[in-house]
DRENDO-1510 file (C-alpha; in Angstrom, 1 decimal, always signed):
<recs>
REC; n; res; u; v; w
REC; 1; UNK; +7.6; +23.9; +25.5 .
REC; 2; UNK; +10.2; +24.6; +28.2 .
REC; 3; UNK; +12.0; +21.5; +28.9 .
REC; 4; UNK; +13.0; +18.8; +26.5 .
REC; 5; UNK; +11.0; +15.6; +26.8 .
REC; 6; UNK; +12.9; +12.2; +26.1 .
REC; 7; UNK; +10.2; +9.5; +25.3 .
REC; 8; UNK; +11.5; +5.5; +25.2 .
REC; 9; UNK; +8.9; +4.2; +22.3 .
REC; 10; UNK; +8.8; +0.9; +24.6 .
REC; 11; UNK; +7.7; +2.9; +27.5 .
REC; 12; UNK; +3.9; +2.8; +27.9 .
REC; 13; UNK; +3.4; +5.1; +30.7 .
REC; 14; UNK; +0.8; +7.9; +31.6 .
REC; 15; UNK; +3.1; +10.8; +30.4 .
REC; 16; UNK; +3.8; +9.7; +27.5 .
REC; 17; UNK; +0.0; +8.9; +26.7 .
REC; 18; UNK; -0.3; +12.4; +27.7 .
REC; 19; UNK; +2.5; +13.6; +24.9 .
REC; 20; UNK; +1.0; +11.4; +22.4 .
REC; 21; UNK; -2.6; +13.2; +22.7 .
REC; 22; UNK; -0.7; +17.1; +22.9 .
REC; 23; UNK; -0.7; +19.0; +20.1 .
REC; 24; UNK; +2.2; +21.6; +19.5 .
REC; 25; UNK; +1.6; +24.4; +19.4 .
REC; 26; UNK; +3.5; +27.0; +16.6 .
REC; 27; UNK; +6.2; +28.6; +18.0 .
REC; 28; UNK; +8.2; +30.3; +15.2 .
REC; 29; UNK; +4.2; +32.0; +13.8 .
REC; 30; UNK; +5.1; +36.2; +14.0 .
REC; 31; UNK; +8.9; +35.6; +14.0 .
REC; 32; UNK; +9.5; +33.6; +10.6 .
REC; 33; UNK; +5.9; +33.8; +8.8 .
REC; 34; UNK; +2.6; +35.9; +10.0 .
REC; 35; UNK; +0.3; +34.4; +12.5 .
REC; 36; UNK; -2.7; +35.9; +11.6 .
REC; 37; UNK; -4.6; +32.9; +9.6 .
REC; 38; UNK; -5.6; +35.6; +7.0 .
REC; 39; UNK; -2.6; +37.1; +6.3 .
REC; 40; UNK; -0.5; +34.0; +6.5 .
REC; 41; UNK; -2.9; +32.6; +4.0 .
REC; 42; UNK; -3.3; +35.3; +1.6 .
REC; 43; UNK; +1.0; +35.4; +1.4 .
REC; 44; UNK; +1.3; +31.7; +0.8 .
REC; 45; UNK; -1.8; +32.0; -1.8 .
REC; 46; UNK; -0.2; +34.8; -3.5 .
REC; 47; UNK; +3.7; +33.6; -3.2 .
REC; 48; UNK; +1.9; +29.8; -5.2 .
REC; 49; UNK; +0.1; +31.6; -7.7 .
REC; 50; UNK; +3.5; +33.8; -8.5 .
REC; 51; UNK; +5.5; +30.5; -9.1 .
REC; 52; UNK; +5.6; +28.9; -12.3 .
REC; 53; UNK; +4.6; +25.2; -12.8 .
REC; 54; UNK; +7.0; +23.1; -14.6 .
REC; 55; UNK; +6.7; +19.2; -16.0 .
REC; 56; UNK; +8.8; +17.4; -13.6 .
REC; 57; UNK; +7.2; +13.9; -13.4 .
REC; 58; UNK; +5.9; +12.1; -10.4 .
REC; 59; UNK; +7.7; +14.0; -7.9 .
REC; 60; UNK; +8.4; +11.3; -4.9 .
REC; 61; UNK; +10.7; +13.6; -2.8 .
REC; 62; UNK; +12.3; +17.2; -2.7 .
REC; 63; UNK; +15.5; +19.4; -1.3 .
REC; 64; UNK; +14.6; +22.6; +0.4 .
REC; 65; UNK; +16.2; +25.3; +1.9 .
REC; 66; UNK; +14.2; +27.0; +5.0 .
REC; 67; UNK; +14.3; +29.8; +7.0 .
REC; 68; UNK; +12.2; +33.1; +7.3 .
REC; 69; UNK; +9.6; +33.5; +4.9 .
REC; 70; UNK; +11.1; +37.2; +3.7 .
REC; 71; UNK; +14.1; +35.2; +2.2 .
REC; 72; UNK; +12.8; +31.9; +1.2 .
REC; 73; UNK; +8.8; +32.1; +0.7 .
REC; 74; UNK; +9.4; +32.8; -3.7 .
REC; 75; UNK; +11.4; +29.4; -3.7 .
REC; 76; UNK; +9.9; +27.2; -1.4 .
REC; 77; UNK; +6.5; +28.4; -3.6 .
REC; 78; UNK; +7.8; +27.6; -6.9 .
REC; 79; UNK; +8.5; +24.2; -4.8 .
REC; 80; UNK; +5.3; +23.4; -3.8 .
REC; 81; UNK; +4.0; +24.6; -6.8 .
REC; 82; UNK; +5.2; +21.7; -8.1 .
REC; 83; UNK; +3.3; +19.0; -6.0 .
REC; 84; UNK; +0.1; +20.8; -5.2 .
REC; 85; UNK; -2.0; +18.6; -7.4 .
REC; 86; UNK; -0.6; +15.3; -5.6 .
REC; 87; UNK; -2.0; +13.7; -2.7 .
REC; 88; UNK; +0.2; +11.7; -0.8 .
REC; 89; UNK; -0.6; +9.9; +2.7 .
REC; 90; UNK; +2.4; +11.0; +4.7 .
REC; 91; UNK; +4.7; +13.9; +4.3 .
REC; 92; UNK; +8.0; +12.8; +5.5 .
REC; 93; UNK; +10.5; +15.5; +7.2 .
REC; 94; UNK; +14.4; +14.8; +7.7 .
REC; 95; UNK; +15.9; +18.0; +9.3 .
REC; 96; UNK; +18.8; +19.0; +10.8 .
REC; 97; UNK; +18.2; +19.6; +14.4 .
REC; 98; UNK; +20.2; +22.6; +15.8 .
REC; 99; UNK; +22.0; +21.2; +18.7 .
REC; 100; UNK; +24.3; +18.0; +18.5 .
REC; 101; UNK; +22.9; +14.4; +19.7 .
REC; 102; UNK; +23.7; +11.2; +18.8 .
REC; 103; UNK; +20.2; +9.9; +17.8 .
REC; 104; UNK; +17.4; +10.4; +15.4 .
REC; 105; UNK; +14.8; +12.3; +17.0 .
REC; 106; UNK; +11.0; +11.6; +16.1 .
REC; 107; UNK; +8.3; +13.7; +17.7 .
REC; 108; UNK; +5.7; +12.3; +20.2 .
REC; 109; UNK; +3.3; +15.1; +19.6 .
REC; 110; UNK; -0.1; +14.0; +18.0 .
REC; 111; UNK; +0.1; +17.0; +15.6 .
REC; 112; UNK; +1.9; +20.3; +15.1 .
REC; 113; UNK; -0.5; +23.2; +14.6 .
REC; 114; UNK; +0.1; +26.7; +12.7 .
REC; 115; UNK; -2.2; +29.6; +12.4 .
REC; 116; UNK; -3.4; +27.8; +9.6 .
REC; 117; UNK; -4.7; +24.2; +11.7 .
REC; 118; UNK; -3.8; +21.2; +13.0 .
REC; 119; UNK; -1.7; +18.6; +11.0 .
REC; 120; UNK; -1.6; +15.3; +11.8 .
REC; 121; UNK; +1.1; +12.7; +13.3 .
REC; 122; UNK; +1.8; +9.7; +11.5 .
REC; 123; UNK; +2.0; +7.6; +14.9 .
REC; 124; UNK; +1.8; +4.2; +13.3 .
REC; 125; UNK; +4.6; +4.7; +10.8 .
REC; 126; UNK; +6.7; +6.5; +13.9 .
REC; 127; UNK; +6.1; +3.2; +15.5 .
REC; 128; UNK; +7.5; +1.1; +12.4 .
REC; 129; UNK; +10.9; +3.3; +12.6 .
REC; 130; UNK; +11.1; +2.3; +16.0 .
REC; 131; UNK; +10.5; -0.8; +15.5 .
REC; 132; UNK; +12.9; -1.2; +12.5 .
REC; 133; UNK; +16.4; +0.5; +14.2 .
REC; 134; UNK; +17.6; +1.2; +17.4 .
REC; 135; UNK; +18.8; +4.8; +16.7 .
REC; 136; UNK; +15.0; +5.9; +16.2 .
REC; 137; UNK; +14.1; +7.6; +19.1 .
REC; 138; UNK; +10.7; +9.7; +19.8 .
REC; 139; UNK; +11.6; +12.6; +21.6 .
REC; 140; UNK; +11.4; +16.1; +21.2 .
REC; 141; UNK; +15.2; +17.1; +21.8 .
REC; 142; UNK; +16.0; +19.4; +19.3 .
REC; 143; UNK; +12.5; +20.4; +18.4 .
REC; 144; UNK; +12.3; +24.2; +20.5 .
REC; 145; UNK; +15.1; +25.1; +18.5 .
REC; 146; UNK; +14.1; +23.7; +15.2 .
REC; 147; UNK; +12.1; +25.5; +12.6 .
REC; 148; UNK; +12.7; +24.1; +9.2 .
REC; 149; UNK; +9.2; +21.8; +9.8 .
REC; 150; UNK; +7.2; +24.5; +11.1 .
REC; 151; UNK; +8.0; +26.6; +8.5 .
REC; 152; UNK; +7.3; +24.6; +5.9 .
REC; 153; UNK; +4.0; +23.4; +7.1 .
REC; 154; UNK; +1.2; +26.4; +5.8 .
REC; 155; UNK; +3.0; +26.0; +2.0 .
REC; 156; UNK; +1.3; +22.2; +2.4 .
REC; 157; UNK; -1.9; +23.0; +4.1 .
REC; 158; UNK; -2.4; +25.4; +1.0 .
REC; 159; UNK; -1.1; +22.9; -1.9 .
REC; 160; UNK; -1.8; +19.5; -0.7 .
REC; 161; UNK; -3.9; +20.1; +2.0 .
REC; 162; UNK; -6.7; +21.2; -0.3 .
REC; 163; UNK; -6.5; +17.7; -2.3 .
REC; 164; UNK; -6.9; +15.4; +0.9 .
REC; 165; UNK; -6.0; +14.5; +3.9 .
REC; 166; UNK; -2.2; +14.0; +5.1 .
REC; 167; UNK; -0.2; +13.0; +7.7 .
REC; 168; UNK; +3.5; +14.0; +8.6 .
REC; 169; UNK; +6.3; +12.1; +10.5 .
REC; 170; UNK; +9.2; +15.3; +11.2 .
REC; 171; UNK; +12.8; +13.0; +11.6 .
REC; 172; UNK; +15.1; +15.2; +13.3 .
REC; 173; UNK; +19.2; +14.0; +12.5 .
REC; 174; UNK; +20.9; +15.2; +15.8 .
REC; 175; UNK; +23.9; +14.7; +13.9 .
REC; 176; UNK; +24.9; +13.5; +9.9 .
REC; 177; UNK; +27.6; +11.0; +10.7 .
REC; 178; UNK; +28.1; +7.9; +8.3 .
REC; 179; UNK; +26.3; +5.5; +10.3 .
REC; 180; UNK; +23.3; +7.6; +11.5 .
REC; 181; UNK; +23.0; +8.4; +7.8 .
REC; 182; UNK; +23.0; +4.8; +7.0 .
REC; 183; UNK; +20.9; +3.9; +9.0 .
REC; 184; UNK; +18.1; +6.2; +8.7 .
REC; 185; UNK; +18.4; +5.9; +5.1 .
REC; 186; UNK; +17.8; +2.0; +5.4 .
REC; 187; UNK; +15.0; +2.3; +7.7 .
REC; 188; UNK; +13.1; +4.3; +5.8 .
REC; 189; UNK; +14.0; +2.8; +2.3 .
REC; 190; UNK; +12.3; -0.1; +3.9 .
REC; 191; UNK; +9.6; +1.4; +6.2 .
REC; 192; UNK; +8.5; +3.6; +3.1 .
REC; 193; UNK; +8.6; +1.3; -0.1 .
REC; 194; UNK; +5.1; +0.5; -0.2 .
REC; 195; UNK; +3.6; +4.3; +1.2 .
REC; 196; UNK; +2.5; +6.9; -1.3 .
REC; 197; UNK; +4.7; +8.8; +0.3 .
REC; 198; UNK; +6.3; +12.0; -0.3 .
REC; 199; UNK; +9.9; +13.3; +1.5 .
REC; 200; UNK; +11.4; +16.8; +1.8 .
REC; 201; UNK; +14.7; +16.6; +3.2 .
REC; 202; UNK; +15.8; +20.0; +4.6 .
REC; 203; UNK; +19.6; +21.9; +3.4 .
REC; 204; UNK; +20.8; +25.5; +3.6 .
REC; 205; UNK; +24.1; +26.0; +1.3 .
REC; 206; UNK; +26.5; +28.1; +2.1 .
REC; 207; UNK; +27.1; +30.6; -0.3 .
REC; 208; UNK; +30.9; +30.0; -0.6 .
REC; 209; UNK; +29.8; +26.5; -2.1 .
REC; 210; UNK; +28.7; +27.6; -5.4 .
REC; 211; UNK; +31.7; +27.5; -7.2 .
REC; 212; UNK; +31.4; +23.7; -6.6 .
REC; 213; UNK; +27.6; +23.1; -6.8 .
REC; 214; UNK; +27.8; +22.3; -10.2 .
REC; 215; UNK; +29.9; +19.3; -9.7 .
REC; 216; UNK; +27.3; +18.6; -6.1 .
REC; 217; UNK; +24.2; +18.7; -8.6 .
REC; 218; UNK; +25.9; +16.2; -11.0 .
REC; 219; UNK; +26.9; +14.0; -8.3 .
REC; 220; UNK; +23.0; +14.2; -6.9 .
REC; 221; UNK; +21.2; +14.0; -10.5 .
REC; 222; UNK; +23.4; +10.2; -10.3 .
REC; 223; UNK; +21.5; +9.6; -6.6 .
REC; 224; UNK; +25.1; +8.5; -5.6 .
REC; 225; UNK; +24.9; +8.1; -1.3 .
REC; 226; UNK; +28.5; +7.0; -1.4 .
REC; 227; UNK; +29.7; +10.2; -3.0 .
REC; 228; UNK; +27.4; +12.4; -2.0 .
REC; 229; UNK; +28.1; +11.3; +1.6 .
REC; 230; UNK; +32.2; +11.7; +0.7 .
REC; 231; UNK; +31.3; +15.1; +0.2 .
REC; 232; UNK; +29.8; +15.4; +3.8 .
REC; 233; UNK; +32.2; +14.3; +5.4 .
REC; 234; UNK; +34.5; +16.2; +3.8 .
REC; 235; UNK; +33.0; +19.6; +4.2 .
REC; 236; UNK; +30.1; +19.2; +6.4 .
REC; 237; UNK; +28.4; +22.3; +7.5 .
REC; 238; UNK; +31.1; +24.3; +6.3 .
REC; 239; UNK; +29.3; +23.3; +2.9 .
REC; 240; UNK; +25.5; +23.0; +3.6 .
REC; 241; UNK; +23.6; +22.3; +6.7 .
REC; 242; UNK; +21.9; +19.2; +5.4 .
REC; 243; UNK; +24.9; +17.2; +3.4 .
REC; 244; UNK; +23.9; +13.9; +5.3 .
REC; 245; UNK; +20.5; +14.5; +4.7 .
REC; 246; UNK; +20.5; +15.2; +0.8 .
REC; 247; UNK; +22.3; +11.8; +0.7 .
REC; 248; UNK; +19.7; +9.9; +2.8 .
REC; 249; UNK; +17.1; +11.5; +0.1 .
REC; 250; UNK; +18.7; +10.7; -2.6 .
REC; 251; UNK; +19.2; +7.1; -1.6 .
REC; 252; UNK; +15.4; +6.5; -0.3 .
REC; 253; UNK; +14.6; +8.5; -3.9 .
REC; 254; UNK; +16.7; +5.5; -5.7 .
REC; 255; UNK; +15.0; +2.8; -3.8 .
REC; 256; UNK; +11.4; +4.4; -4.9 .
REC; 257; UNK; +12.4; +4.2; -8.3 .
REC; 258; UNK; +13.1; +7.9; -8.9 .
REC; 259; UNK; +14.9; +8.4; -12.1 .
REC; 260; UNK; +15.4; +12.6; -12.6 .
REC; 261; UNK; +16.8; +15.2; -10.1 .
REC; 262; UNK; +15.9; +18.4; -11.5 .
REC; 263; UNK; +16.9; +22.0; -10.3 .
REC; 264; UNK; +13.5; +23.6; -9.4 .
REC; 265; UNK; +14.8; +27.1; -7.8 .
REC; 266; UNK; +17.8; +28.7; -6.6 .
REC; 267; UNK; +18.6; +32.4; -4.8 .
REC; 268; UNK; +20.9; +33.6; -2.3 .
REC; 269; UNK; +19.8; +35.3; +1.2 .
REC; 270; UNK; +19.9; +38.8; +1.6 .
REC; 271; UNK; +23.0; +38.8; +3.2 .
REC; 272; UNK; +24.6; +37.1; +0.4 .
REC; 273; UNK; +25.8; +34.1; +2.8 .
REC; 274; UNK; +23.4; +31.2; +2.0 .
REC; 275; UNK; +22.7; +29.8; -1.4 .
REC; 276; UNK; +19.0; +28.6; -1.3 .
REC; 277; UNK; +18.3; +26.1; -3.1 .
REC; 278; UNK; +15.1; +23.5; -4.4 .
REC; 279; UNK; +15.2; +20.0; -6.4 .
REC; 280; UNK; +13.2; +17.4; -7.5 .
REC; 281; UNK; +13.4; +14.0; -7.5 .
REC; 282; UNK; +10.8; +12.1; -9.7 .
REC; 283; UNK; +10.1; +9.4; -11.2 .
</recs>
C-alpha cells in the first residue's frame, strides 16, 4: 500500500467501507520469513517442535522481540510453544510503529493475510476502543513500515490457529509517552476484562541494557506501570524499543489477574546489538 490512509471511526463513508472489506496483503513474506506456504510452514513446524514446553500457567499475555526470522524464529517458537494448546477469541497486538505520531493507530483492514491465509479483524472490539478514548484512531499510518505483526502471524496460524478460530486487533503506539501509555492501558484494561483474550506486546532490547535487565525483570515480575514507565522515560529507546509498551502489558496483565512473569527465552542478534527477549505473564 502506497499512501497512508487516515480513517475517522465516526466517518461512515464509501472509502472507508471499502478499507473495512480490503484485506492486506503480506508485505515483509521473502524479506523477513519465506513466502512459499510450504516452506514457511515446514520452518515454523520444525522451529515449534525444537522448542521445549514449560509449566507456566494460564498464560494471559506475552513480551516478544521481532524481527527476521534468521535471528528471532528459535525464540519466538519456544514462545508460542507455550500457548499452542490455548484458544483464545482475539489476539491483541501493541507495537511500536516506526515513525513518530501522536496517536494510537488501529488498522481498518478486514484481515492481514500471509502465505499461510487470511486472519481475521476484530472490527467490533476496534470499535469499542474507539468508542472508549479519543486517542484510538483506525488508520493505517505506520503500518507499511511495521513488521513486528506480520511477522508474528504464521507462529499463530500454526499453534493456535489449529485449535480454533481467532481474531486479531494490531494497536500501533505512534509514540510511548506517559499519557498515550495511560491511556491505552486503561482502555484496554477495560475494553478487555471480560474477553478470553490473549496480548503480545512487542520490545527489542538493546544489547547495552543487560547489565541492568536484571533489576528490569524484577521490576516487571512486580507488574509495577509506575516504575516500569520511570524507566521509559528515563531511557526510552536508548534501552528497548517497546518500554511504554511492556508497561501497558504489564498493567492490563495485573487487571486480568495475572500473578507470574516468567523469563521464557532470551538471545542476542547476530550482530551482538539487540538482546531478544520472551516472557510470560500468567495467571
Amino acid at each position: 500500500m502506497s499512501q497512508t490512509l487516515f480513517l475517522q471511526p465516526q466517518n461512515q463513508s464509501e472509502t472507508m467501507l471499502t478499507i473495512f472489506r480490503t484485506v492486506r496483503k503480506p508485505m515483509f513474506a521473502g524479506q523477513l520469513y519465506p513466502e512459499q506456504p510450504e516452506v514457511l510452514a515446514d520452518m515454523v513446524d520444525k522451529a515449534l517442535a525444537s522448542a521445549s514446553k514449560e509449566h507456566f500457567g494460564e498464560i494471559k499475555a506475552m513480551l516478544l522481540p521481532y524481527g527476521a526470522y534468521s535471528e528471532v524464529l528459535p525464540i519466538l517458537a519456544k514462545a508460542y510453544k507455550q500457548v499452542e494448546t490455548m484458544s483464545p477469541d482475539l489476539v491483541v497486538f501493541i507495537a511500536p510503529a516506526v515513525d513518530t505520531f501522536h496517536r494510537i493507530a488501529m488498522s481498518g483492514y478486514s484481515a492481514f493475510e500471509t502465505p499461510l491465509g487470511k486472519v481475521e479483524l476484530s472490527d467490533y472490539v476496534r470499535n469499542e476502543l474507539c468508542d472508549e478514548d479519543d486517542d484510538f484512531f483506525i488508520s493505517e499510518e505506520g503500518l507499511p513500515k511495521g513488521y513486528s505483526i506480520e511477522t508474528q502471524l504464521p507462529l499463530l496460524q500454526r499453534t493456535i490457529g489449529k485449535n480454533a478460530p481467532f481474531k486479531i486487533l494490531p494497536v500501533l503506539m505512534g509514540e510511548q509517552s506517559v499519557d498515550l501509555c495511560d491511556e491505552t492501558a486503561a482502555a484496554l484494561s477495560e475494553v478487555l476484562m471480560s474477553k478470553n483474550v490473549l496480548i503480545i506486546g512487542h520490545c527489542n532490547f538493546s544489547a547495552t541494557a543487560q547489565s541492568e535487565m536484571q533489576s528490569y525483570l524484577k521490576v516487571l515480575e512486580k507488574l509495577d506501570y509506575d516504575e516500569l514507565m520511570r524507566y521509559a522515560v528515563l531511557h526510552g529507546k536508548a534501552f528497548g524499543t517497546g518500554l511504554g509498551i511492556a508497561a501497558i502489558v504489564a498493567r492490563v496483565a495485573k487487571e486480568l489477574s495475572v500473578k507470574c512473569v516468567t523469563k521464557i527465552a532470551e538471545g542476542l542478534s547476530p550482530n551482538r546489538e539487540n538482546l531478544y527477549l520472551a516472557v510470560a505473564f500468567s495467571k
